[in-house]
LODOTOR-885334 format. One line per 10 residues: number of its first residue (from 1); their letters; for each residue z, y, x of C-alpha. Coordinates in nm, 2 decimals. Last residue first. Layout:
NUM	a	Z Y X  ... .
//
This chain:
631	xxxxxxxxxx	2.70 10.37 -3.79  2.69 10.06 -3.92  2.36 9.93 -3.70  2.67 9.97 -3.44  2.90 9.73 -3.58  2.56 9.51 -3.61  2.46 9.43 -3.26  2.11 9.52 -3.21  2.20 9.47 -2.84  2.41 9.77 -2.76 .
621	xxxxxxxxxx	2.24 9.93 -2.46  1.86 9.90 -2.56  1.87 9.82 -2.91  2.14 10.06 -3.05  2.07 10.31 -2.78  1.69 10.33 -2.91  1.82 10.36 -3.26  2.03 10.65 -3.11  1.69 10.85 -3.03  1.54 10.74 -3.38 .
611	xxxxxxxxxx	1.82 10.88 -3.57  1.81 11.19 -3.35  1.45 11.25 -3.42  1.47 11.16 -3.80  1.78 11.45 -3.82  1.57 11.68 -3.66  1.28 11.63 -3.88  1.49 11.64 -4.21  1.68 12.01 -4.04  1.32 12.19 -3.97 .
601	xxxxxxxxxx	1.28 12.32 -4.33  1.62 12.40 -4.42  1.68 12.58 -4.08  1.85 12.48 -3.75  2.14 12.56 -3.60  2.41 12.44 -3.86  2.24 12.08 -3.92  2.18 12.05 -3.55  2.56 12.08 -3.47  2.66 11.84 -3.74 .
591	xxxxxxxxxx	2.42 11.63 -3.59  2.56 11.59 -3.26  2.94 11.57 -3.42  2.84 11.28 -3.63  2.65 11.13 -3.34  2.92 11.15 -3.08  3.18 10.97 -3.39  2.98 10.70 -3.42  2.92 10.60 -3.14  3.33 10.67 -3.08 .
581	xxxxxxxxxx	3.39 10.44 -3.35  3.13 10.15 -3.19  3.37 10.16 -2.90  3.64 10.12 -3.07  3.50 9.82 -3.31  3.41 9.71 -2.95  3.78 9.67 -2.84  3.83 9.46 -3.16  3.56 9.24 -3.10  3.69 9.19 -2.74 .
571	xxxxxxxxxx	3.39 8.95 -2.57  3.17 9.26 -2.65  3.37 9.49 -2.47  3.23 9.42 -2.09  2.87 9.35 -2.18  2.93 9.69 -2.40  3.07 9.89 -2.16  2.78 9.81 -1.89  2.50 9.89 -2.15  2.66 10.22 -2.18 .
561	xxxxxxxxxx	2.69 10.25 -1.80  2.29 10.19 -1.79  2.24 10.39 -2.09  2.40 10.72 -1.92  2.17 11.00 -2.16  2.41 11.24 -2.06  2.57 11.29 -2.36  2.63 10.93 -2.46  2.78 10.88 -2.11  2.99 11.20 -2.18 .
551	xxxxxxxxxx	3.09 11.05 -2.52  3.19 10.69 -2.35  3.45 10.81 -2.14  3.37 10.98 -1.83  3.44 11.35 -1.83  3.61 11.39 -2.17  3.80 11.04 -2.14  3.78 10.84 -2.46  3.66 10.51 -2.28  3.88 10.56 -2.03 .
541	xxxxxxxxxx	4.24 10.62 -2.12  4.19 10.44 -2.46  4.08 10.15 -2.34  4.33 10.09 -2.10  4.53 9.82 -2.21  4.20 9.67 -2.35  3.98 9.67 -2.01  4.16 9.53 -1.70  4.49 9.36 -1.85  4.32 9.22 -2.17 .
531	xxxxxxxxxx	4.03 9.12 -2.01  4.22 8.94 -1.75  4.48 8.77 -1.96  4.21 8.62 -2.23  4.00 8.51 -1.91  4.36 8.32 -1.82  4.40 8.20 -2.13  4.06 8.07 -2.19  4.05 7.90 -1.83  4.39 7.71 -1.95 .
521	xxxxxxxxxx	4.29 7.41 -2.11  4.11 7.30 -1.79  4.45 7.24 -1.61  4.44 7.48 -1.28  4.33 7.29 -0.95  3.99 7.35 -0.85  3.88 7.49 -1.20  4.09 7.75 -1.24  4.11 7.85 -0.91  3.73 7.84 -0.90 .
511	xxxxxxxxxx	3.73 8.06 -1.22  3.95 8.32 -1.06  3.76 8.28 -0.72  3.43 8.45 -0.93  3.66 8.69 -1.06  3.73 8.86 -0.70  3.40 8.76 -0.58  3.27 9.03 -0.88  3.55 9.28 -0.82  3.39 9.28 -0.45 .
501	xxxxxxxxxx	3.02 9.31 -0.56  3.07 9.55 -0.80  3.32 9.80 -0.56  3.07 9.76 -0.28  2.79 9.85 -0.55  3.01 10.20 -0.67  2.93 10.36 -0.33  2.58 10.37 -0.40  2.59 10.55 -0.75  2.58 10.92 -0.73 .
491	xxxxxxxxxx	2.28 10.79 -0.52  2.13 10.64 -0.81  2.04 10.23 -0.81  2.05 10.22 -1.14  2.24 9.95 -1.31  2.18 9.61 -1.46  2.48 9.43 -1.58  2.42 9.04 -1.57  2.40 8.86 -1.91  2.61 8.78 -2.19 .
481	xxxxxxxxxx	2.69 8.45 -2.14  2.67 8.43 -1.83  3.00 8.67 -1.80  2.99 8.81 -1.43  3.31 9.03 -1.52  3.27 9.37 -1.44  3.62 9.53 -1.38  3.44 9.69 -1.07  3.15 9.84 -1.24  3.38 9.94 -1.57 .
471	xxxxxxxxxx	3.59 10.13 -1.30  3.28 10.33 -1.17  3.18 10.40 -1.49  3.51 10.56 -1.64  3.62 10.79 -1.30  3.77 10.58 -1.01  4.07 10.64 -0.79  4.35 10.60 -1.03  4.20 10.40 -1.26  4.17 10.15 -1.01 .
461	xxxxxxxxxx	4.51 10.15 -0.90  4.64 10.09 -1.23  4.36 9.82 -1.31  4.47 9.66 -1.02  4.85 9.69 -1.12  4.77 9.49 -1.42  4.60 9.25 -1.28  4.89 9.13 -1.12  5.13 9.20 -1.38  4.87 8.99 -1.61 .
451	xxxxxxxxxx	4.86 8.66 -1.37  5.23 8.67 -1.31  5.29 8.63 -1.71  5.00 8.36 -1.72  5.19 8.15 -1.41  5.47 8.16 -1.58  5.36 8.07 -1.95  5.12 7.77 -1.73  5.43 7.67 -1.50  5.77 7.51 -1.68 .
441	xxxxxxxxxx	5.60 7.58 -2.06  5.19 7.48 -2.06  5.29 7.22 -1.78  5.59 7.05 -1.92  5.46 7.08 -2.32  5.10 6.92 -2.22  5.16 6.62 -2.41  5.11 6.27 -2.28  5.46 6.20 -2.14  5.50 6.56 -2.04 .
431	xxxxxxxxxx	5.58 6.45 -1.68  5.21 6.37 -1.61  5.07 6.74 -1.72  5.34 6.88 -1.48  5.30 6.63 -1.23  4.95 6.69 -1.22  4.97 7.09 -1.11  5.14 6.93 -0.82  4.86 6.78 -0.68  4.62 7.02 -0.84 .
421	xxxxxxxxxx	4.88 7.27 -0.59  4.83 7.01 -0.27  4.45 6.98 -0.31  4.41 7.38 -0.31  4.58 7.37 0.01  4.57 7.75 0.09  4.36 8.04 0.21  4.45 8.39 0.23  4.25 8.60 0.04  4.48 8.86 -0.17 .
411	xxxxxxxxxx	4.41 8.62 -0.49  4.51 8.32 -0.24  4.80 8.46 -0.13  4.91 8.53 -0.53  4.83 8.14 -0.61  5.05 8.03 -0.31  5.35 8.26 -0.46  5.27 8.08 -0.79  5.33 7.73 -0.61  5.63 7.85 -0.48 .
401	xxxxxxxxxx	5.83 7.99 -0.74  5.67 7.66 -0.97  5.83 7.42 -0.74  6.17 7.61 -0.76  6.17 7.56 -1.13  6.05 7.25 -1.17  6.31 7.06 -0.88  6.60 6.92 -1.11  6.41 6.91 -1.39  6.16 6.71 -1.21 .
391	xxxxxxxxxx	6.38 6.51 -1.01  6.70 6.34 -1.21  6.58 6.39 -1.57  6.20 6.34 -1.52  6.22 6.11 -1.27  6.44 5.88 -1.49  6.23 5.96 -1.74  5.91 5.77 -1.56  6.07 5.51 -1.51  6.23 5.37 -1.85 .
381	xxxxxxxxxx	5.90 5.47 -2.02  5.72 5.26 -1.82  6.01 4.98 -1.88  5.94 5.03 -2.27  6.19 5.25 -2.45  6.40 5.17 -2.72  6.33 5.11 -3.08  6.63 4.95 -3.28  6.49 4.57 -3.37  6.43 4.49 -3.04 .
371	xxxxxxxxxx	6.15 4.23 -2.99  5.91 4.51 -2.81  6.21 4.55 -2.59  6.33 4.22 -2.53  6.09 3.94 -2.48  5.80 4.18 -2.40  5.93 4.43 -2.23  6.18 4.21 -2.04  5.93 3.99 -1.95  5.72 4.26 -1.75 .
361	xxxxxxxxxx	6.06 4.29 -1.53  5.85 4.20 -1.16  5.54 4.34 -1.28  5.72 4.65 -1.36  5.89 4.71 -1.07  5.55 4.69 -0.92  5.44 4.97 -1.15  5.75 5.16 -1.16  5.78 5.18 -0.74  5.41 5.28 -0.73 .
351	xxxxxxxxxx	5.48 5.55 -1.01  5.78 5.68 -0.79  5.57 5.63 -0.45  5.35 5.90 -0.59  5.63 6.15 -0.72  5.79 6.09 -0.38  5.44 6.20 -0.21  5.37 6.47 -0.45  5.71 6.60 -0.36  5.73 6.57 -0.03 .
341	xxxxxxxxxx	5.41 6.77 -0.01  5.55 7.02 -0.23  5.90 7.05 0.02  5.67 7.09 0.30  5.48 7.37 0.14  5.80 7.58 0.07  6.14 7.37 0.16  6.24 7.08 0.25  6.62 6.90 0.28  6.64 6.94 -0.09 .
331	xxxxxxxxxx	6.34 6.69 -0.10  6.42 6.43 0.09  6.81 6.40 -0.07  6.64 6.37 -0.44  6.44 6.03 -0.32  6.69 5.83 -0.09  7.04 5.81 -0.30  6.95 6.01 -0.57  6.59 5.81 -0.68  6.67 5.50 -0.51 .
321	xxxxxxxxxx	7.01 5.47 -0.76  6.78 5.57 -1.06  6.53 5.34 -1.02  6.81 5.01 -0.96  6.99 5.21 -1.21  6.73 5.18 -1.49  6.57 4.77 -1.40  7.01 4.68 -1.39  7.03 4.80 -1.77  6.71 4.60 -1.86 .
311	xxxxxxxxxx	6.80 4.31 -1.68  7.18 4.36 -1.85  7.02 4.34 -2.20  6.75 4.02 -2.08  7.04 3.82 -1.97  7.04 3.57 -2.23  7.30 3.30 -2.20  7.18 2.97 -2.32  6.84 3.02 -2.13  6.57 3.21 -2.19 .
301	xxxxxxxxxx	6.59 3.58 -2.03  6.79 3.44 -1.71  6.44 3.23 -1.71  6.20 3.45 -1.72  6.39 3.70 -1.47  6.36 3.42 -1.22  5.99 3.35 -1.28  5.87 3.68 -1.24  6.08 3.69 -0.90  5.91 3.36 -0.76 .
291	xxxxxxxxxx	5.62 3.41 -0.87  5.57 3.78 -0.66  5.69 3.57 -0.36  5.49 3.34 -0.36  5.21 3.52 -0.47  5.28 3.79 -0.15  5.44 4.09 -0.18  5.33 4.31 0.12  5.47 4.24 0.50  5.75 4.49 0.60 .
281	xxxxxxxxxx	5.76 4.79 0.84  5.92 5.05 0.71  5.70 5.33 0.50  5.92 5.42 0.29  5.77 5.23 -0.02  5.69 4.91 0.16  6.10 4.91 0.24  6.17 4.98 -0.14  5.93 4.68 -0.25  6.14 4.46 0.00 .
271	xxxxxxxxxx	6.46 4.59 -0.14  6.34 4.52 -0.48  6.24 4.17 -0.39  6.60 4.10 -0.19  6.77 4.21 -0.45  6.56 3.98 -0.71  6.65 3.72 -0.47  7.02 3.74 -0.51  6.95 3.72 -0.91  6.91 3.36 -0.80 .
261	xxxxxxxxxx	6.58 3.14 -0.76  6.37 2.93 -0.96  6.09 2.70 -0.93  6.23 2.51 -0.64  6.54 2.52 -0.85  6.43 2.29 -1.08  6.36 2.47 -1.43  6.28 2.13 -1.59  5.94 2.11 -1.40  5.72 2.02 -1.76 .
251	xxxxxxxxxx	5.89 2.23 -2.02  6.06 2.50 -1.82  5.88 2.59 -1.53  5.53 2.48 -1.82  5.63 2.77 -1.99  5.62 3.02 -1.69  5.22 2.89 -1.70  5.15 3.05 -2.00  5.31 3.38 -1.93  5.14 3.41 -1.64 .
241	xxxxxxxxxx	4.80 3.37 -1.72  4.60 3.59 -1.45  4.83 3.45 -1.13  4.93 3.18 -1.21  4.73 2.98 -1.00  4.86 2.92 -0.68  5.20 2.93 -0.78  5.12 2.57 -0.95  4.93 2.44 -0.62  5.26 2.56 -0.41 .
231	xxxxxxxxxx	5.49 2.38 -0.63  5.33 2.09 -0.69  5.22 2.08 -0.25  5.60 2.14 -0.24  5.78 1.92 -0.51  5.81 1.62 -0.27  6.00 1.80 -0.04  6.24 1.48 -0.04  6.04 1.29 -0.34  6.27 1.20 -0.63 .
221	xxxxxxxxxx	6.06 1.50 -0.79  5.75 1.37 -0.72  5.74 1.09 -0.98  5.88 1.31 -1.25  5.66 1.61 -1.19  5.36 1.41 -1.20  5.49 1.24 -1.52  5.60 1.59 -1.71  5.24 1.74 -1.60  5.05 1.43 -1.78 .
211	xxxxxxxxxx	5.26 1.53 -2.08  5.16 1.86 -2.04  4.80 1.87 -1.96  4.70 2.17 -2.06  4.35 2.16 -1.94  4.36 2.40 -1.67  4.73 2.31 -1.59  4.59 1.92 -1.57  4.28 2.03 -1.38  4.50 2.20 -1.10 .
201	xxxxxxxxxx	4.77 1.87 -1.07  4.44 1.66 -0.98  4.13 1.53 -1.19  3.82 1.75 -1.17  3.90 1.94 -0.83  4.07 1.68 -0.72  4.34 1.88 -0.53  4.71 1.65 -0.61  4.58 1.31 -0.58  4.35 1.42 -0.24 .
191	xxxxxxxxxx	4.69 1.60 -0.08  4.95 1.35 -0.24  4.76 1.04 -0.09  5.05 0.98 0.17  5.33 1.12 -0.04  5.23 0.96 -0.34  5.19 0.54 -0.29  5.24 0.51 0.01  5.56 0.75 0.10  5.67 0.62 -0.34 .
181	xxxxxxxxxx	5.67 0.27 -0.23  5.83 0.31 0.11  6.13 0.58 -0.04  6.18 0.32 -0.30  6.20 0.06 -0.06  6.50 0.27 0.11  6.69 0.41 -0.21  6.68 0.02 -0.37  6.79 -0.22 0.00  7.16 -0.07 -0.08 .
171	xxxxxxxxxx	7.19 -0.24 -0.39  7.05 -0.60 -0.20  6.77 -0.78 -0.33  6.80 -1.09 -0.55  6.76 -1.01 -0.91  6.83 -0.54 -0.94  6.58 -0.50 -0.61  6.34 -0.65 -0.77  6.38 -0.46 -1.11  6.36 -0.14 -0.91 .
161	xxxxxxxxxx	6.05 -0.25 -0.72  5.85 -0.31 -1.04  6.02 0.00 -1.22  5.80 0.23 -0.89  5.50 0.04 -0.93  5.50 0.06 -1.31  5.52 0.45 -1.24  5.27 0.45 -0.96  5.06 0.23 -1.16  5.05 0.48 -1.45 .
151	xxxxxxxxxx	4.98 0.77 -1.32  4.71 0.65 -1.12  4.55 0.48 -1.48  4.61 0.79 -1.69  4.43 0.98 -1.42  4.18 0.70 -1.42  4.10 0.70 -1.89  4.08 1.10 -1.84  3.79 1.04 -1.58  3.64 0.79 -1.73 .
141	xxxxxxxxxx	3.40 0.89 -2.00  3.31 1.23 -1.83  3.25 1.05 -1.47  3.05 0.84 -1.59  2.75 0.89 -1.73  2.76 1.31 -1.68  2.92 1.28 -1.32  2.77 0.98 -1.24  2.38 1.16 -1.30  2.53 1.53 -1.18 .
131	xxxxxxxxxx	2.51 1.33 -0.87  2.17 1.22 -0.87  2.05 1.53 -0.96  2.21 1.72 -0.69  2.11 1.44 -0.43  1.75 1.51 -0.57  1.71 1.87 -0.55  1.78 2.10 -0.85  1.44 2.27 -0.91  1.39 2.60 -0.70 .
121	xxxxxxxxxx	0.99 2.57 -0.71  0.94 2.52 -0.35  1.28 2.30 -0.28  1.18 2.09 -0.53  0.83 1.97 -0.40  1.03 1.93 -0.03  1.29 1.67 -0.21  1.01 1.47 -0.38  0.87 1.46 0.02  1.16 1.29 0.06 .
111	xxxxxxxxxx	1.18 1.05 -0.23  1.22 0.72 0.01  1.52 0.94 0.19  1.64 1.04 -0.16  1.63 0.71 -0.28  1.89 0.62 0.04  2.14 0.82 -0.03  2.15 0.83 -0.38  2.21 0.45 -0.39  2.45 0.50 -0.09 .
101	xxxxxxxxxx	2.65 0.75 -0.36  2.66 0.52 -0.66  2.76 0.30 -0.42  3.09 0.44 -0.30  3.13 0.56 -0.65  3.12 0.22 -0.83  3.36 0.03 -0.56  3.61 0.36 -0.66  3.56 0.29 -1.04  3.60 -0.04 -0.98 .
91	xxxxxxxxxx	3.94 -0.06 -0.83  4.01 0.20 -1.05  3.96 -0.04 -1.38  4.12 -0.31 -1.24  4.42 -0.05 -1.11  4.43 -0.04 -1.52  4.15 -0.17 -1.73  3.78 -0.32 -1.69  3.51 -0.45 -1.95  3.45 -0.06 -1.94 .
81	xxxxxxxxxx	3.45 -0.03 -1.64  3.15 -0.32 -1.55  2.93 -0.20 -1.87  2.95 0.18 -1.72  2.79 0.07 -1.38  2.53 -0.21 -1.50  2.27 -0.08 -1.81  2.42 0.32 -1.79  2.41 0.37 -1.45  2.09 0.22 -1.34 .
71	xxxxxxxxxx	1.93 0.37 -1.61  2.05 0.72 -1.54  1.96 0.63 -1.16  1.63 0.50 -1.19  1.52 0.79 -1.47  1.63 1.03 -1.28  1.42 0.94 -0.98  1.11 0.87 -1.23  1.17 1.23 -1.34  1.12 1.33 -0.98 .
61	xxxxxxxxxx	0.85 1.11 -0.96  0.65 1.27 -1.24  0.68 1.57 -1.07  0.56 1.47 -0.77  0.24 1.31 -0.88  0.00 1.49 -0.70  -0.39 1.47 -0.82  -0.48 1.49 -0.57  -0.34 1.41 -0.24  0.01 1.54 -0.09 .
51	xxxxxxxxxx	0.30 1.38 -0.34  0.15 1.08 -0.42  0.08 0.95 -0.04  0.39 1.07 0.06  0.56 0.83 -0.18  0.36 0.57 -0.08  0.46 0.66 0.30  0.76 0.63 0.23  0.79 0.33 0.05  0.59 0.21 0.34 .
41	xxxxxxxxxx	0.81 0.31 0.61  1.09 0.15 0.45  0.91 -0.15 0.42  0.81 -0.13 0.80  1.14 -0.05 0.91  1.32 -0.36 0.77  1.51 -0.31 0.46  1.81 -0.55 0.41  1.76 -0.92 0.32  1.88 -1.00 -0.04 .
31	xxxxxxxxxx	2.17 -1.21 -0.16  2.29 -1.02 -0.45  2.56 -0.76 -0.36  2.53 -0.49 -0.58  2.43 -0.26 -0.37  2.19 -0.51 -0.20  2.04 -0.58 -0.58  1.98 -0.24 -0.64  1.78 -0.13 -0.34  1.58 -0.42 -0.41 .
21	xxxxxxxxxx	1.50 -0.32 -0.71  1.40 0.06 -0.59  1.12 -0.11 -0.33  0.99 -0.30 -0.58  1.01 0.00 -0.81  0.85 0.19 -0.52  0.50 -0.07 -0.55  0.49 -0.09 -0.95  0.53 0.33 -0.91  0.20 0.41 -0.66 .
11	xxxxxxxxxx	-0.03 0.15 -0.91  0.06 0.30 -1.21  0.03 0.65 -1.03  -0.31 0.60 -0.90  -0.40 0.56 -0.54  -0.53 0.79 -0.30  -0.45 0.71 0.08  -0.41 0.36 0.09  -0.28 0.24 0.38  0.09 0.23 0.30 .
1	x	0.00 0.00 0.00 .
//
C-alpha cells in the first residue's frame, strides 16, 4: 500500500483499520506481535499519501480518528467499569487511562500529517480530540462514581485495621498501624488526591460537596499536619465567596483550630495593618492571613456565646484609640502647609485603615448590624465619624485659616500647591457623609465672605484712581457668553489697555481657582460675589457720576463705553433696570430741551431725529434688549 501514490479513500481506510485493529488488540492484551518498522512506516506513509495528493482526504480522517476512539470507548472501555465496583472499579479505571492514553499516542503518530492539516485551519488537534474523547465517554460517567470509591476504601481500609487490631493484635500495635495505613494510603498520595483538578478537595468546594468534604476532613484529621494541604487548598480559594466557604469551617471542618484562631490574632492583624499604615516595615496581608482573621470573627459571631456586640464596640475604639493616640498627636505638632499635608495623608490612611478594617469585621455588618432591629450604623459609618468627631472638628477651623490665606497669596500672585488645597477641599465634601453641609458651612461661607472683602477693596482703590470707563475696563469680566468688549483704540484711551488686560488675568485665575480645586457648585457664587463687589455696590457712584457716568457717555456719543456697561450689567438684571433708567432719563431731558427751542413746525422732525439716533444706541450698544426698547 506504501507504494501507491493515489489511491482511493475505501481502499486508503481498509488498509489503516488493519493497522488501527491491531493497535487495539496489543492494548488490550491479545496475543499480537508488536509493530515492526515497516508497518508503521506504511501506515504512515498511507496516511501521507491521502493527505498530500488529490483529492486529500484529511478531513475525513480526522473524523475517522474520532470515530476509532469514540467507538473504541464506548463498545469495550465503558462495558469493562461498568461490570466493575469499588477498588475493582478504580483498578480499571486507572488500567483504562493508561491506555486510553498509549492509544492516543500512537494514532496520532500514524495520523501525523492529520495533525499538520489541523494546525493550518486552527481545528482541535488530535491528542486534544482524543482526550476530550475519555473525558466526555468516560470520565463524566465515572468520575463522581471514583471519588466515592477513594473515599471509601480509605475509610473501610482504616475499620479493617481497627477490627484486626481489636481479635489478635495487640492495643498498643492500633495508633502505629494506623499511622502506616493512613502514611500510604493519604499522606503519600495527599498532593495528587487533594489537586485533581476535576476530582480533588477544590472540585468538591466547587461543587458543594459537603458530605464528600465531611469524609476528607475526617480521614485527614487524625493525620499529624494532616489538615495542612486541606487547609491551605480551602484558604486558597475563598477569596471571592467568602461567606460560602466560612460555612463549610463549621459544617464540614468542625471549627478545628487550624481553621480558627483567638481574638489574640485579631490584635496581631490590626497591629499589622497599623504598621503598613505608618509606614514601618512589614509584609502586606496575605490570604492566609486575611482568612484567618475573617474567619475568627465569623465564628465568635456564631457560636453559643455571640460576640458580635462587643466586636462591634472593640471595631470603634480600636479606630478611635489609633486616631488620638498616633493620628491627632501628628497633626498638632504641624503647622501651616505641613500640617495640611499631614492631614490629607492621615485623612488617607484613615479611609485605608476603614477599608481593611472593614474586610476583616465585614461579618459584623451583615450578621449584626443590618440584623439589628434599632438602626445603627454600618462599620463605614462607624469610621468615618470617628474622624469626623475626634479630627475634623477638631482641626476645621484652623485648616480653613490657612487654606484661605493660600487662596489670598495666590490672588496677589504667588504660587501655591493647588493639588494640596483640592486635597483638602475633598475632606470637606467627604466628611459631609454625602451632603455638602461641611464644605458649603466650615470653608465655602468663609471662603465667599473673604472673597467679597477682597474685591471689595479693589473696587475701592479702583474707583479711587479711575473715572467711570476706565474702571468698567478693568472690572471687565471676559464673559463668553456675552461677547468680548470692543473698544477704540483712542489715545485718551491707551493707558486703560494695561488695566483690561491685567483685570482680565485677574478673573481668568478666578475661574482656574475654581476649577482647579474649588467644589464646582461654587463657580456661581463666587461670580455672584465678584459682580456684586465690583459693579452693584457701586453702581450708583459711577454710573450716575456727572463726568463719567452713563449721561456723559450718552452725551458724548461714547458707544464703545456704553457697549462696555451693558456687557458688564447685563448679567445683573436689576443693575440694568438702572441703567436703562438713566437712558431714559438722558433722552427725556434731551428732548425736553428740543421741544422748548425749536418751533411748532420743526419740533415732529426733531423728535424723529432723536428717536432714530437713540434707536441706533439701542441696537448697537444695548443689543435690542427690551428694557431699553421701553424707554
Amino acid at each position: 500500500m506504501a507504494q501507491h501514490t493515489e489511491i482511493t479513500f475505501e481502499e486508503g481506510w481498509l488498509y489503516i483499520q488493519k493497522g488501527v485493529t491491531k493497535l487495539i488488540k496489543i492494548i488490550e492484551g491479545d496475543p499480537e506481535p508488536p509493530f515492526d518498522a515497516e508497518q508503521y512506516v506504511n501506515l504512515y506513509t498511507t496516511v501521507y499519501n491521502m493527505c498530500n495528493h488529490p483529492p486529500g482526504y484529511s478531513k475525513q480522517l480526522y473524523e475517522k480518528y474520532r470515530e476509532v476512539i469514540e467507538d473504541y470507548t464506548i463498545q469495550t472501555v465503558l462495558p469493562s467499569l461498568r461490570e466493575k465496583h469499588d477498588e475493582n472499579m478504580l483498578r480499571e479505571l486507572v488500567k483504562r487511562w493508561d491506555n486510553h492514553k498509549i492509544l492516543v499516542r500512537w494514532l496520532s503518530r500514524f495520523f501525523l500529517d492529520v495533525d499538520c492539516y489541523l494546525a493550518r485551519r486552527g481545528i482541535p488537534r488530535l491528542r486534544e480530540v482524543g482526550l476530550t474523547c475519555f473525558h466526555e465517554l468516560v470520565y463524566r460517567e465515572v468520575h463522581s462514581i471514583a471519588k466515592e470509591a477513594v473515599l471509601e476504601l480509605a475509610e473501610e481500609s482504616l475499620i479493617m485495621e481497627r477490627e484486626r487490631v481489636t481479635h489478635y493484635l495487640h492495643s498498643t500495635t492500633e495508633p502505629k498501624l494506623l499511622e502506616k495505613v493512613q502514611n500510604e494510603l493519604l499522606v503519600v498520595v495527599a498532593k495528587q488526591l487533594l489537586e485533581k483538578e476535576h476530582s480533588g478537595f477544590r472540585a468538591m468546594l466547587r461543587d458543594d460537596k459537603k458530605n464528600d468534604l465531611s469524609r476528607m476532613y475526617g480521614l485527614y484529621h487524625p493525620i499529624p499536619q494532616g489538615l495542612e494541604p486541606l487547609a491551605n487548598l480551602f484558604k486558597q480559594v475563598v477569596n471571592e465567596l467568602q461567606e460560602k466557604y466560612i460555612d463549610y469551617v463549621t459544617e464540614c471542618f468542625q471549627n478545628n483550630t487550624i481553621f480558627h484562631k483567638g481574638w489574640s490574632n485579631i490584635q496581631k492583624g490590626i497591629i499589622k495593618l497599623i504598621r503598613i499604615l505608618e509606614g514601618e516595615p512589614e509584609p502586606p496581608f496575605d490570604y492566609d492571613e486575611y482568612m484567618n482573621l475573617y474567619t475568627i470573627i465569623y465564628d465568635m459571631c456564631n457560636q453559643r456565646s455571640d460576640y458580635s456586640q462587643q466586636l462591634y464596640d472593640k471595631y470603634r475604639k480600636v479606630i478611635e484609640d489609633y486616631t488620638i493616640q498616633t493620628v491627632l498627636p501628628s497633626l498638632r505638632e504641624k503647622h501651616d502647609k505641613d500640617m495640611l499635608r499631614e492631614l490629607v495623608k492621615r485623612w488617607n490612611n484613615h479611609k485605608n485603615m476603614v477599608k481593611r478594617l472593614g474586610m476583616f469585621f465585614c461579618y459584623i455588618d451583615r450578621h449584626f448590624v443590618h440584623r439589628s432591629k434599632i438602626p445603627i450604623p454600618t462599620l463605614d459609618e462607624v469610621g468615618l465619624s470617628c474622624f469626623l468627631d475626634l479630627v475634623y472638628h477638631e482641626m476645621q477651623s484652623t485648616v480653613t485659616k490657612v487654606v484661605l490665606a493660600l487662596i489670598h497669596k495666590e490672588r496677589e500672585g504667588e504660587q501655591i500647591d493647588r493639588a494640596l488645597v483640592k486635597n483638602v477641599l475633598d475632606i470637606y465634601v467627604e466628611n459631609g457623609m454625602g451632603t455638602m453641609e461641611k464644605y458649603e458651612e466650615d470653608f465655602e461661607s468663609f471662603m465667599l465672605e473673604d472673597t467679597a472683602s477682597y474685591y471689595s477693596r479693589k473696587a475701592s482703590r479702583w474707583i479711587e484712581e479711575d473715572s467711570c470707563p476706565d474702571y468698567m475696563i478693568k472690572a471687565c469680566l471676559r464673559d463668553y457668553d456675552y461677547g468680548i468688549i470692543r473698544f477704540q483704540k483712542k489715545c485718551v484711551y491707551i493707558n486703560v489697555i494695561n488695566f483690561v488686560l491685567q483685570v482680565e488675568e485677574s478673573l481668568k485665575r478666578e475661574r482656574e481657582r475654581v476649577t482647579n480645586y474649588l467644589h464646582s457648585s461654587t463657580e456661581p457664587k463666587v461670580v455672584e460675589k465678584i459682580q456684586n463687589e465690583l459693579l452693584v455696590m457701586v453702581a450708583k457712584n459711577r454710573l450716575e457720576n456727572e463726568h463719567s457716568g452713563c449721561c456723559a457717555l450718552l452725551r458724548d456719543d461714547k458707544k464703545n463705553d456704553l457697549c462696555r456697561i451693558y456687557s458688564l450689567y447685563h448679567p445683573i438684571p436689576q443693575r440694568l433696570g438702572r441703567v436703562a433708567d438713566l437712558f431714559k432719563k438722558h433722552i427725556t431731558e434731551e428732548g425736553s430741551a428740543l421741544i422748548k427751542q425749536a418751533d411748532d413746525a420743526t419740533t415732529n422732525q426733531l423728535l424723529i431725529e432723536l428717536h432714530n439716533k437713540y434707536m441706533v444706541y439701542v441696537t448697537e450698544c444695548f443689543q435690542n434688549h427690551t428694557l431699553f426698547h421701553k424707554v
